[in-house]
C-alpha positions in Angstrom: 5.5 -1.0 -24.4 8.5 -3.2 -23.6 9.2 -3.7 -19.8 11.9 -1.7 -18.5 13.6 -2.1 -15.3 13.6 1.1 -12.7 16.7 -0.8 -10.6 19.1 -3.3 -11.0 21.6 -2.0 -8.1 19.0 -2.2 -5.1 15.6 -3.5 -6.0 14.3 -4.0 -9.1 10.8 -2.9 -9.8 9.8 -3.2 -13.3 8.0 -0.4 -15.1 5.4 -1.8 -17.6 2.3 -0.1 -19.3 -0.8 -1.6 -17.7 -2.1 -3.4 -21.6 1.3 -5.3 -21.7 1.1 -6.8 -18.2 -1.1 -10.0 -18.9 1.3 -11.0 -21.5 4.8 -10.2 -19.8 3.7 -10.9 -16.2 0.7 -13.6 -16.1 1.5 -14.7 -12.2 3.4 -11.3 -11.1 1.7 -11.8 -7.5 3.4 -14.4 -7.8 6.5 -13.3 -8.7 6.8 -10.7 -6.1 5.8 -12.9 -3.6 8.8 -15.4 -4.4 11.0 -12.4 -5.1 11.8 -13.1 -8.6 11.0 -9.1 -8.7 10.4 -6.8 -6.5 7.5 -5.2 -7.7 6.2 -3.5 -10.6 5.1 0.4 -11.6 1.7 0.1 -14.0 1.6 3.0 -16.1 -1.5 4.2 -17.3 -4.0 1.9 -14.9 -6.1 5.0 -14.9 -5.9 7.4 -17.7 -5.4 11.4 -16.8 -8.7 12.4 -17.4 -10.1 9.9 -15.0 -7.6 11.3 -12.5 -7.8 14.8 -12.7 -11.8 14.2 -12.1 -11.1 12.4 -8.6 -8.6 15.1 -7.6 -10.9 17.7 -7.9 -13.5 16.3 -5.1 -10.5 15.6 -2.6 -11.0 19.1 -0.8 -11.0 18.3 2.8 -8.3 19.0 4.8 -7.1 18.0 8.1 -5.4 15.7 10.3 -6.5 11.6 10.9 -6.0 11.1 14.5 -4.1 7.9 15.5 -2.4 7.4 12.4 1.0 5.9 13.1 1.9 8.2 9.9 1.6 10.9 11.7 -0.9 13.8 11.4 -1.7 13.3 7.4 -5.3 12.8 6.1 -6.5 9.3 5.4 -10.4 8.8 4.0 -11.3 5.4 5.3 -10.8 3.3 7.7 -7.5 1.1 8.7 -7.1 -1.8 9.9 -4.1 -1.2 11.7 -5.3 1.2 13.9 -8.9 -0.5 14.1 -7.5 -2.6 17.3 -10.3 -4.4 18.9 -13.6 -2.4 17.5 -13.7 -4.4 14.0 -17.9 -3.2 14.2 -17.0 0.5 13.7 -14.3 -0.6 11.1 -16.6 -2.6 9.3 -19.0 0.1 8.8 -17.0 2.7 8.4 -15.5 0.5 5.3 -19.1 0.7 3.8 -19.4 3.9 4.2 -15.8 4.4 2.6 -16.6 2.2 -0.4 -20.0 4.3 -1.5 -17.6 7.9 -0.6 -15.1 6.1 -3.4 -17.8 4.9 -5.7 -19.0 8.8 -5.9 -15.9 10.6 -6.5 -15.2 7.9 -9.1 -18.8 7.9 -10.8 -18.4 8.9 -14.2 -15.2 7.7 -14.6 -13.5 4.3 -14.4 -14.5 2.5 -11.0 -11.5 2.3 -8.6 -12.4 -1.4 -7.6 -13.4 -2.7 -11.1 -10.4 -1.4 -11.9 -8.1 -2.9 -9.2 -9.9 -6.1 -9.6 -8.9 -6.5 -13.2 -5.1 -5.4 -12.9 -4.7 -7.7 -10.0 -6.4 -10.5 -11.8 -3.7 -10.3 -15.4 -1.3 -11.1 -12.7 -3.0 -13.6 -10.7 -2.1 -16.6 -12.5 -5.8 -17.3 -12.8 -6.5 -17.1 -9.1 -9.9 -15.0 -7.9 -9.0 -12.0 -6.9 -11.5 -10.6 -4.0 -11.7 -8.5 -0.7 -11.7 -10.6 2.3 -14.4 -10.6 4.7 -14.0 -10.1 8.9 -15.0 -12.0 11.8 -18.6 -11.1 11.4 -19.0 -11.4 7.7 -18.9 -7.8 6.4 -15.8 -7.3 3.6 -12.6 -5.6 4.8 -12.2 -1.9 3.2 -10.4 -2.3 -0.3 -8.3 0.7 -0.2 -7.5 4.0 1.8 -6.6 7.6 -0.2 -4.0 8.8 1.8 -3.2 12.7 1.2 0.2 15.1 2.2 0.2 18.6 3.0 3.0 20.6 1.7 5.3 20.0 4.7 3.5 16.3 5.5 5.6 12.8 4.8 5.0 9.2 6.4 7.5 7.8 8.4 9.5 4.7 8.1 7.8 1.3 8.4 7.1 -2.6 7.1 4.1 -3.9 6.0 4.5 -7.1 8.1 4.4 -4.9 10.7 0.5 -4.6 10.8 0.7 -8.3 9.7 2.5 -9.6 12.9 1.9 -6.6 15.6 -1.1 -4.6 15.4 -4.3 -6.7 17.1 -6.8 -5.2 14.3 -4.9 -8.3 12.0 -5.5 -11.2 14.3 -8.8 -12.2 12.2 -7.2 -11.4 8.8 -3.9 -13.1 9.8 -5.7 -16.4 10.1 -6.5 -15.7 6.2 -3.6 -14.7 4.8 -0.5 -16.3 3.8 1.9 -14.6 5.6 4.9 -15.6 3.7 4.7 -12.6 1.4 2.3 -9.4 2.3 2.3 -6.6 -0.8 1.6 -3.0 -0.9 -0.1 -1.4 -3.9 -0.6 2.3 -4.3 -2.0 4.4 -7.0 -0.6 7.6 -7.5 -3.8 10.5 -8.0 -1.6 14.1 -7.6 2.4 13.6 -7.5 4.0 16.1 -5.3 6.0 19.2 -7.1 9.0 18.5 -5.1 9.6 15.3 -2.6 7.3 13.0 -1.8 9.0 10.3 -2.8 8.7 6.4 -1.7 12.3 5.3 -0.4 12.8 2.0 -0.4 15.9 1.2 2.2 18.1 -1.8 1.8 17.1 -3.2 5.2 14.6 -6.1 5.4 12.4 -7.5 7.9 14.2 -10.7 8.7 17.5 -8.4 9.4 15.4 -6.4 12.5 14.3 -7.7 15.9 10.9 -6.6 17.6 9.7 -6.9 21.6 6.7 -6.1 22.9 6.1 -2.4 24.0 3.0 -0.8 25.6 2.8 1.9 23.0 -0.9 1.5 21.8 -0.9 -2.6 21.7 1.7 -2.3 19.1 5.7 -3.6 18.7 7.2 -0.3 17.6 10.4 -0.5 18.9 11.8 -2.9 16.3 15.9 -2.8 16.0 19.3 -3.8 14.4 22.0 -5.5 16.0 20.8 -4.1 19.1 20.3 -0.6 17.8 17.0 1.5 16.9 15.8 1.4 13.5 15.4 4.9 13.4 18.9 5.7 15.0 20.5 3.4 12.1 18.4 3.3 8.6 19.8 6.6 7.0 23.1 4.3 7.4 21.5 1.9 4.6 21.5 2.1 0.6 18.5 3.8 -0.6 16.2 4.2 -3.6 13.6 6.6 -4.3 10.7 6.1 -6.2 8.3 8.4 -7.7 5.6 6.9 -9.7 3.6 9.6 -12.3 -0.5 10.2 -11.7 -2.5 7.7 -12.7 0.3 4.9 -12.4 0.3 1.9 -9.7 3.2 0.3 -7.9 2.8 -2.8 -6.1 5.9 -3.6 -4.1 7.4 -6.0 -1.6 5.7 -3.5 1.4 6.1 -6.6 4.0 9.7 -7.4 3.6 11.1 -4.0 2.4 11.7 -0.9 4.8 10.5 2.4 3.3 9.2 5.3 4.0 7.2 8.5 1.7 9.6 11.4 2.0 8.5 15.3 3.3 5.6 16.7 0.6 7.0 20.3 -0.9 5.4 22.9 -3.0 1.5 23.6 -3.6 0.8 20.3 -5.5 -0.9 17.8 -2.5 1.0 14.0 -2.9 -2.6 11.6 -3.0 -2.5 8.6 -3.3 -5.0 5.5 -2.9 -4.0 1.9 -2.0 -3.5 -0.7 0.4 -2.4 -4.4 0.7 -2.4 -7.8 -1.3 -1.8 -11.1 -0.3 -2.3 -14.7 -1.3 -4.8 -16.6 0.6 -3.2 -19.6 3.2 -4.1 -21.5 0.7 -2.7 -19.7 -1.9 -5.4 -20.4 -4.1 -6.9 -16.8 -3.8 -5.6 -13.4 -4.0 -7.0 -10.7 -1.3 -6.8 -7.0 -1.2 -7.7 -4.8 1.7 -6.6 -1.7 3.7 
């Protein structure tokens, strides 16, 4: 399949079918990072079959407290919201990672999987989960699941990178240059549910410190709230199919996942990739 460009007039993500992307984007990381693209859409990293069969064990239903998301489900743990107790977040990510490895189990493994995208567009680096303060691995991943009526509200990636305390270990590992987002796409939404990309970037906002939580959340432009001032900006919406990836520019790029309508649940699994400081390593986490 030949790549195709989803947009030329804001950002341009490139769609390619996951078999073709070794050859057309050895170092995409890479690219991304250095904004050559902006990100790319990986059809068919799992086929539909594989898919359906991890839909079908996502029955639970509820609300995640302390989300900054709002009240949507999320299995695993987060860093951003881990703050200080990086124990219970540690094991909670083992937990997570033997939950994923079962609803997966007789189908392609989720972190096999990853591992082996990631590394046709590594440029040859290892690709690998870094580990916390006291040696356990971050989680790989979170599946994050909307309600009919559910979306995610607006936010950057650098965020969590440069104001949430649950990153100061982590941020001492990464290269914080460039800080990607990759999502897999398990149950599209009937209607909404959209990722909308906003032409407003990180190094056009200002942040202070608040008390909400530990966390700057009051970030503006030109003196005015983000929130009072973003639906002002360009937009594009994206809407990758099941069993496709997108890994975007999450760190730099302001976006938000629009409100979830119909029966069909949006679910989603994914998290964040990054170079090491050294740049001779490429880590994932959530």
């Amino acid at each position: 399949m030949m790549t195709i460009a989803a947009s030329k007039t804001l950002y341009n993500l490139v769609e390619i079918d996951a078999q073709d992307l070794a050859r057309h984007y050895p170092d995409g990381i890479k690219d991304i990072c250095e904004r050559k693209i902006d990100g790319l859409i990986i059809e068919n990293f799992l086929s539909q079959e594989d898919v359906d069969q991890v839909v079908s064990q996502l029955n639970q239903k509820g609300p995640f407290e302390g989300s900054p998301f709002g009240e949507i489900l999320i299995y695993g743990p987060a860093l951003y919201v881990s703050e200080t107790n990086i124990e219970k977040y540690c094991q909670e990510a083992i937990e997570y990672r033997e939950y994923c490895r079962h609803i997966f189990q007789g189908g392609t493994d989720f972190e096999t999987r990853l591992e082996e995208v990631l590394g046709m567009m590594s440029g040859g680096r290892e690709v690998t989960i870094p580990k916390a303060a006291n040696g356990s691995d971050y989680t790989p991943s979170t599946i994050r699941v909307l309600e009919e009526g559910q979306f995610m509200g607006w936010h950057f990636g650098n965020q969590f990178v440069y104001c949430t305390p649950g990153y100061k270990h982590l941020g001492n590992q990464i290269n914080k240059e460039a800080h990607l987002g990759y999502n897999l796409t398990l149950s599209e939404a009937e209607i909404g549910g959209e990722l909308i990309l906003y032409d407003l970037e990180w190094d056009e906002t200002e942040w202070t410190d608040t008390e909400n939580g530990g966390r700057k959340r009051n970030g503006t432009v030109n003196g005015k709230l983000i929130a009072d001032v973003m639906e002002d900006y360009a937009q594009m919406r994206v809407k990758p199919k099941a069993g496709s990836l997108i890994i975007f520019d999450d760190g730099r790029i302001l976006h938000r996942v629009s409100t979830v309508k119909g029966s069909r649940r949006r679910i989603t699994i994914g998290g964040f990739v990054a170079f090491s400081q050294n740049r001779e390593q490429v880590y994932y986490w959530s």
